[in-house]
C-alpha positions as CSV (number, residue, x, y, z in Angstrom):
1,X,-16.7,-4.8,5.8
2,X,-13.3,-5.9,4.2
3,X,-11.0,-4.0,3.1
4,X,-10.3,-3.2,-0.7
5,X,-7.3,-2.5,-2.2
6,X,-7.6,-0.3,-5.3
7,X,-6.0,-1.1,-8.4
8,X,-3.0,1.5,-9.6
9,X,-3.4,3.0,-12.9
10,X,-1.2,1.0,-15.4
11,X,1.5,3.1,-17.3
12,X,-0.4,3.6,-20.4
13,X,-3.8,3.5,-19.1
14,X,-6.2,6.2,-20.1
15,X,-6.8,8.8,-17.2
16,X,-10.8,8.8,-17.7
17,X,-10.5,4.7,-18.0
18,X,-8.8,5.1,-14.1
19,X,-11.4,7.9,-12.8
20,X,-14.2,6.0,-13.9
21,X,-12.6,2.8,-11.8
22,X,-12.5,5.0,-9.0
23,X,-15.4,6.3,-8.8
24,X,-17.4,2.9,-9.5
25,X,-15.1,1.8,-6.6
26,X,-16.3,4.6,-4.6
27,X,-20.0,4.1,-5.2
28,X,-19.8,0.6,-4.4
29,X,-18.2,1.1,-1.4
30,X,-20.6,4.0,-0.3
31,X,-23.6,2.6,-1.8
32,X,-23.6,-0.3,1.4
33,X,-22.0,1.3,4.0
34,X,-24.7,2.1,6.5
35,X,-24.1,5.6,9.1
36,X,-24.7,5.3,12.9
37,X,-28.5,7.0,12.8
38,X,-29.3,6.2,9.3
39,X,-32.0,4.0,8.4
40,X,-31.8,1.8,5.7
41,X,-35.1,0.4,4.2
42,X,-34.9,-2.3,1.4
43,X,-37.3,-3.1,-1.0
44,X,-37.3,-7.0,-2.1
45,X,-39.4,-6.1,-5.5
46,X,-35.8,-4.0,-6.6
47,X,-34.0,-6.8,-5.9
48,X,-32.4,-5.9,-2.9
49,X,-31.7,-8.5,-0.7
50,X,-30.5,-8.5,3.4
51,X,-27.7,-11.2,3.7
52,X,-26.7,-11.9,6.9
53,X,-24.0,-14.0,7.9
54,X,-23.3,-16.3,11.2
55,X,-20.4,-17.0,12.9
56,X,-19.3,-20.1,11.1
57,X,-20.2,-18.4,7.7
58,X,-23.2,-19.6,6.8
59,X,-25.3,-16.8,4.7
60,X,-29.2,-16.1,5.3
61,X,-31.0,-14.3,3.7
62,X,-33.8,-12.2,6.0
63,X,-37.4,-11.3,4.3
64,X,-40.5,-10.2,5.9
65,X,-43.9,-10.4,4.6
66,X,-46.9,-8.5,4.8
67,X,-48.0,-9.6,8.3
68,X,-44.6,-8.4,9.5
69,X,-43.2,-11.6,9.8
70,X,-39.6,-12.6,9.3
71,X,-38.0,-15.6,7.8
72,X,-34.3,-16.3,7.4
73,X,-33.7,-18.5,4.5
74,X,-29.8,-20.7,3.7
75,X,-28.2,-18.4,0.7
76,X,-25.3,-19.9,-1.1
């Protein structure tokens, strides 16, 4: 994952206005970061997608159906 660089709260910017910045930052960050013995399940119907991406930067996106089959698909 990339690094992010976090915004700095502007001299007359409301305090709440920052926190809530930070902590949408947070739960982005958090909400795809993936612990060593955690499984992650993802549900296509939600909306969730899997995105891979090769070495030369060309994005796939992976699905599997009901027979448990897998298909990668080109994602722009």
């Amino acid at each position: 994952m990339a690094r992010r660089t976090l915004t700095r709260p502007g001299e007359n910017q409301d305090v709440n206005e920052y926190l809530n910045y930070l902590i949408d930052e947070i739960e982005y960050v958090t909400g795809i970061t993936v612990s060593k013995d955690e499984r992650l399940e993802v549900n296509g119907q939600d909306g969730t997608e899997i995105v891979l991406v090769s070495p030369n930067g060309t994005k796939y996106k992976i699905e599997v159906d009901n027979a448990g089959s897998i298909t990668a698909t080109l994602v722009s």
